[in-house]
Every structure is written in C-alpha cells, then in structure tokens.
C-alpha positions in Angstrom: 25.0 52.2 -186.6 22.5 55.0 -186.2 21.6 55.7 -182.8 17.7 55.6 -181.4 17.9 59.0 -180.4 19.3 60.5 -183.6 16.2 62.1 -185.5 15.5 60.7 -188.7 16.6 63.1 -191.8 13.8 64.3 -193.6 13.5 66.7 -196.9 17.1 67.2 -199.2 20.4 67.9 -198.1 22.1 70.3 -199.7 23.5 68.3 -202.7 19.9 66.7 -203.1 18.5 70.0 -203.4 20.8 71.1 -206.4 20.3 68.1 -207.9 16.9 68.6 -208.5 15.6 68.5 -212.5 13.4 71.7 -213.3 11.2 72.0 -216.2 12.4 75.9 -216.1 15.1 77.1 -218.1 18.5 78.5 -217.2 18.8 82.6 -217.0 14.6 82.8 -216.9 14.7 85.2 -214.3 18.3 87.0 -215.2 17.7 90.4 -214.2 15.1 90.0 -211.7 15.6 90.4 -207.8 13.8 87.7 -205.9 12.8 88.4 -202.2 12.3 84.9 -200.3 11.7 85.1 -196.4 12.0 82.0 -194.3 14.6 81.2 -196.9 17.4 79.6 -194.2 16.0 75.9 -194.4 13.0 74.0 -195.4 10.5 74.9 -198.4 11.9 78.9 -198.2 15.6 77.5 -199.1 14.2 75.0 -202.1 12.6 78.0 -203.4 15.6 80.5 -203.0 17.5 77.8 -204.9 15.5 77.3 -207.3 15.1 81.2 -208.5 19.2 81.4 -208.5 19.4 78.5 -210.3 17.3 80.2 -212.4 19.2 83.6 -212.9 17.9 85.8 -209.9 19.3 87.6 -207.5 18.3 86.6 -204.4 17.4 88.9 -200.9 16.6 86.0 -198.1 15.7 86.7 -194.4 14.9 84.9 -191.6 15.6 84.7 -187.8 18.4 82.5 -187.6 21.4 84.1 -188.4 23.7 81.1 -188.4 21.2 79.1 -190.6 20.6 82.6 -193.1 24.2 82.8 -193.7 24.8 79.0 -194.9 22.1 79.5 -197.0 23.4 82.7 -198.4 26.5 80.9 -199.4 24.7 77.8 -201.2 23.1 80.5 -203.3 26.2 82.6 -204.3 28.1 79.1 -204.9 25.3 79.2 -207.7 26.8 82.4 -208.7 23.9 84.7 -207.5 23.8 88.0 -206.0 22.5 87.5 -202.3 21.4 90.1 -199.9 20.6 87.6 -196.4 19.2 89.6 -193.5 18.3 88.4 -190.0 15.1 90.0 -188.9 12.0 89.3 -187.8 8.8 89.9 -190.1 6.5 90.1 -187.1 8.0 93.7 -186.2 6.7 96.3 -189.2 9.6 98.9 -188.7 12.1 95.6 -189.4 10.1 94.8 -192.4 10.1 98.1 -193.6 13.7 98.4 -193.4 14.2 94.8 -195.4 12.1 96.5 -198.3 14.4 99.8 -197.9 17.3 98.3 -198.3 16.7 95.5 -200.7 15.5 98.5 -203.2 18.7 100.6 -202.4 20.8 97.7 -202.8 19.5 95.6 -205.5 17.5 98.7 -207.4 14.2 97.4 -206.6 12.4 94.4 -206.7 10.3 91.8 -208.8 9.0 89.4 -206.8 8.6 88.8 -203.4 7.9 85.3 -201.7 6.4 85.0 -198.5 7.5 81.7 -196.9 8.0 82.6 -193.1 6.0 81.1 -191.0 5.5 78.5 -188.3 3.3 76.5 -186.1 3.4 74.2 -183.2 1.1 70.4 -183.1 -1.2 71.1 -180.2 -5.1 70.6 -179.3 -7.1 73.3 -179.8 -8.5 73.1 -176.4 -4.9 73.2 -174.9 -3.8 76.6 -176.7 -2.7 79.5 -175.0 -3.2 83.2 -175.7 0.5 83.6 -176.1 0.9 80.4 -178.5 -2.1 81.8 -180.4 -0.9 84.8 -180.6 2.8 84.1 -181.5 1.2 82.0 -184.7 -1.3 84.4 -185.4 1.3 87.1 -185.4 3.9 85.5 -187.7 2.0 83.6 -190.2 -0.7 86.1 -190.9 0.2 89.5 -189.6 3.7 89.4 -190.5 2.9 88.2 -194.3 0.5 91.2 -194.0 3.0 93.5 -193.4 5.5 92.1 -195.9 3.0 92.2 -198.6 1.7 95.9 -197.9 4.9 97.1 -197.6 6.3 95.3 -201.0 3.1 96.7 -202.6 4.2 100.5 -201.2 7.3 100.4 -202.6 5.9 99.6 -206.3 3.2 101.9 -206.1 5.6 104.6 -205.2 7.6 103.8 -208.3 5.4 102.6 -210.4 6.6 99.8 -211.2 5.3 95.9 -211.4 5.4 93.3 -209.3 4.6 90.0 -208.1 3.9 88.4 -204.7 3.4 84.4 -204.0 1.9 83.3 -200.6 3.4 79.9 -199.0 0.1 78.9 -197.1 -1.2 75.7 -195.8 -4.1 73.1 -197.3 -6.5 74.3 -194.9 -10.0 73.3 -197.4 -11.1 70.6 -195.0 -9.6 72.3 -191.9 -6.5 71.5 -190.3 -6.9 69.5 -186.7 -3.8 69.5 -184.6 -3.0 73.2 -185.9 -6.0 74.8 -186.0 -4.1 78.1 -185.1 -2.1 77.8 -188.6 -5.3 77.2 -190.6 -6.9 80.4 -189.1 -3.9 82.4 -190.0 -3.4 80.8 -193.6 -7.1 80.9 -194.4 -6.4 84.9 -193.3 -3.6 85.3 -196.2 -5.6 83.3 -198.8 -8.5 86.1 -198.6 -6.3 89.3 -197.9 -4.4 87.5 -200.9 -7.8 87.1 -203.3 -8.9 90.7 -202.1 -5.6 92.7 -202.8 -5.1 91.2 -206.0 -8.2 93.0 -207.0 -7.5 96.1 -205.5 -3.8 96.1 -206.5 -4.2 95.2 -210.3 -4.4 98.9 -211.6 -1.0 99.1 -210.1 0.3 96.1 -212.1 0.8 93.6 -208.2 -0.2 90.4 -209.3 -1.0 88.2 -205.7 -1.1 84.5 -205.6 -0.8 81.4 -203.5 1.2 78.2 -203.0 -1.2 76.0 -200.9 1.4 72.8 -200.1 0.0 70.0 -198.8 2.7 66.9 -196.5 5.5 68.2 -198.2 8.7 66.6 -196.6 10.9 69.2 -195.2 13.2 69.2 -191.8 10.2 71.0 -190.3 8.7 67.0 -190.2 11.1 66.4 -187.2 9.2 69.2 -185.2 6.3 67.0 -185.2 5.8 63.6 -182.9 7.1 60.3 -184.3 3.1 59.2 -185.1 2.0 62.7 -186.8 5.0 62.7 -188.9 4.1 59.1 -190.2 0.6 60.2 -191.0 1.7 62.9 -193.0 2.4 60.2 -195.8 -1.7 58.7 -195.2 -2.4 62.5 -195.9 -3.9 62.0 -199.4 -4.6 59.7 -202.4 -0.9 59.0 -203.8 -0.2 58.0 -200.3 3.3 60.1 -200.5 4.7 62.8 -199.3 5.6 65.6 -202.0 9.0 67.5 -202.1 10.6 71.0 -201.7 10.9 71.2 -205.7 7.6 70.7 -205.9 6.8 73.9 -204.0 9.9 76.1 -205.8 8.5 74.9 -209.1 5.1 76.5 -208.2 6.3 79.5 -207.3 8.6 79.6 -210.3 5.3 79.0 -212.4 3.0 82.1 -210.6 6.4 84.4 -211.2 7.4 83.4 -214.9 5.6 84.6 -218.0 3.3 81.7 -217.5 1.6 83.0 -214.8 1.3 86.7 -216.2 -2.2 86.5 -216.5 -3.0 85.0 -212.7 -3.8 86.7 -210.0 -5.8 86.2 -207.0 -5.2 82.1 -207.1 -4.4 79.5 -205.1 -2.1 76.8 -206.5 -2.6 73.8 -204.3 0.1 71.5 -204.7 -1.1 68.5 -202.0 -1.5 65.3 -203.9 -5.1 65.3 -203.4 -5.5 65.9 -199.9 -8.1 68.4 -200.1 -9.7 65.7 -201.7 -9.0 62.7 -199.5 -6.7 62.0 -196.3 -6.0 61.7 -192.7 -2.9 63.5 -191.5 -2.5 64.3 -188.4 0.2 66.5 -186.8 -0.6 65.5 -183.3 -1.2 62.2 -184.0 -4.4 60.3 -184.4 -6.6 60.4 -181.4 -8.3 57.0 -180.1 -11.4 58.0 -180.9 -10.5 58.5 -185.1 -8.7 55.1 -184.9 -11.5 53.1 -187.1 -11.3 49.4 -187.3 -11.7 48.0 -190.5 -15.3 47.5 -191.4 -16.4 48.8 -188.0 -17.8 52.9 -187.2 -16.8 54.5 -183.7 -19.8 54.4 -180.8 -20.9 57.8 -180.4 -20.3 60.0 -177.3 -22.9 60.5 -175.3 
C-alpha cells in the first residue's frame, strides 16, 4: 500500500513517454542537430525525445548532472547522437561554451530549444530580491543569452536557423508566480522583436506558451495548487508533455517555415477561461455558488 507521505507521480515515466503516438514522421529531422536545455526531466525531456525519435541528434544541458546523464541514455537507446552537458545558462561564458562546442562537435546547429527555467509558488508581497532575482535571472536573462549567442553563431556562418521559446500562459497574468510571468512575458517580446531583426539572416524565433501541462514539476507545488491546475481551463484537464514536443516539432518542421515571431499557446483554453492557482486559492477567491465576495473596505 502507498504510503501518505509518498508524493503522488505526475507526468510519464519513461516507458509512457516512448510510448507516445506522434503525427510526425520517422527520420523528419535526420540530419539536423537539435539543442534542448532543461532537457533532464519534465517538458525539456518530452521534447528531447520527441526530436530523436524523430531522427535528430540531440545536445541537452541542464544543471543536474545525475538527472542529464539518464536522460542522455534514454535518447541514445533511441539510437541518437547525444552531446549532454551540465551547466548553467544563467552564466554567459558557460553558455557560450555550450554553443562552441555543440558546433565543433556536432558541425553546427539547426534548432535550438530553450526549455530551462523555473519558478517557485509564492505571494508577490512575500518575494525577496534574491528569489526575484534567481527567477528573473534564469527564465529571462539566461534564454537571452542562449538565444543571442545561438543567433551569433549562425550569423557568423551564415547559415539558418530556428529557435522555440518554452514560456508560460501569462495573457491573464499569472497569481502565485507573478515573478515567472514577468520574465516569460520578457521572452515573448525579445522573441517577437528579434524575429524581425533576425530574419535577413534566415533565424526564425517562436514560442511554446503551455498552459497546466502535467509534468513532475506539479509535485513542487502544494497539494491544493496542484489540484487547481486541472480547474485551470475549459476541458477541465490537464494537458501532457507530447503535447508540448509536438509543438515544438511543428515551429521546427517544414510546417512552420513560414512562422516567425508567434506564440503557439497550447493551454486548453485557459487564456480564455480558468482558475489555477499555484499557491492555492486564497479565502477571499473561494466564491459560493450563486453568491459574490463582500468587498474590502
């Protein structure tokens, strides 16, 4: 019998995750070297799969080591080339020397996926310059420097490329991580700006927006905000890693050679409708049915 204090599994397993269907076919990205950070567990992992399922070779990072290299061998059991390095994208001079070497390793590089990132559930009012800082500085500044220094490197050799965004569904704001939906917001306009600027150099830039998309990341969240994750939007669901990977798979395919500077939202309608709450639902949003709160005075 499972024990109360065992956390509850969320997102695929292994096996689960190869066992997803794809609409993609096999070998549609043979040739092609496929940069994926944050690619150790969660949505960055689905979409590593995914692309060497697919055909690709595969450079991953991330700052777990331990976690890097079981996800390294998942994707050469698929039969791809892997380059895994543990670094940190916050730090330009390491992210620099991931771009170096994936080029003078793999020959260059096609696509690069930015899925690093993280965030903590906490009040707004309760934030401290360090936590602001440590979320702002992942999830916006290092994207930044992952995406100018991809770009650099295909300017300087004149060749194409593609980059895909893993952001956040921050159109009706994000209570409970307010410091994520500043920093996401951040990348979806660098994103929309670049794209302009870098299309006489052939660098398409895109977005994944996901909305509750059930990962292992769930468990970082209290019992209560996890559960209203699933009350986050119209189909009253949770979506799924594939779904993500499948998106990104679309902006980097020939069916997405002619967008850039877009914003695939893949949320099951939360921008339109839905309460999710990563901290869990304060007292005063807890609305009887058929009744409207009193108002503060």
């Amino acid at each position: 019998m499972e024990s109360s204090a065992t956390p509850k599994r969320y997102g695929f397993d292994d096996a689960e995750l190869l066992a997803q269907p794809t609409v993609f076919r096999p070998g549609l990205f043979a040739g092609q070297t496929v940069l994926v950070s944050g690619a150790g567990s969660g949505l960055g992992k689905a979409v590593a799969t995914l692309f060497a399922r697919l055909g690709a070779r595969l450079a991953i990072c991330g700052r777990n080591p331990e976690r890097l290299e079981a996800a390294a061998g998942l994707l050469r059991g698929l039969g791809a080339e892997v380059i895994a390095v543990p670094m940190s994208i916050r730090d330009p001079a390491q992210v620099q020397a991931l771009i170096e070497r994936v080029w003078a390793e793999a020959g260059g590089l096609d696509l690069l996926v930015n899925n690093a990132g993280g965030q903590f559930p906490q009040a707004a009012l309760d934030y401290t310059v360090k936590g602001w800082n440590a979320v702002i500085d992942t999830n916006l500044n290092g994207t930044w420097y992952m995406m100018q220094a991809a770009a650099r490197a295909w300017v300087a050799a004149r060749r194409p490329g593609a980059i895909v965004n893993i952001v956040a569904d921050i159109w009706r704001g994000m209570p409970g991580i307010a410091h994520t939906c500043a920093a996401r917001a951040g990348v979806v306009y660098v994103s929309k700006s670049v794209a302009v600027e870098w299309a006489p150099h052939r660098i398409r830039v895109n977005c994944v927006a996901p909305g509750c998309v059930e990962t292992s990341a769930f468990n970082l969240y209290p019992p209560e905000g996890a559960a209203s994750f699933y009350e986050s939007n119209p189909m009253l669901r949770a979506g799924d890693a594939q779904d993500i990977a499948e998106a990104c798979c679309y902006l980097a395919a020939p069916s997405g050679k002619f967008v850039t500077g877009e914003v695939v939202t893949v949320d099951g309608g939360q921008q339109l409708w839905g309460d999710p709450w990563p901290i869990g639902r304060p007292d005063y949003f807890r609305i009887p049915q058929g009744a409207a709160p009193a108002p503060k005075e």
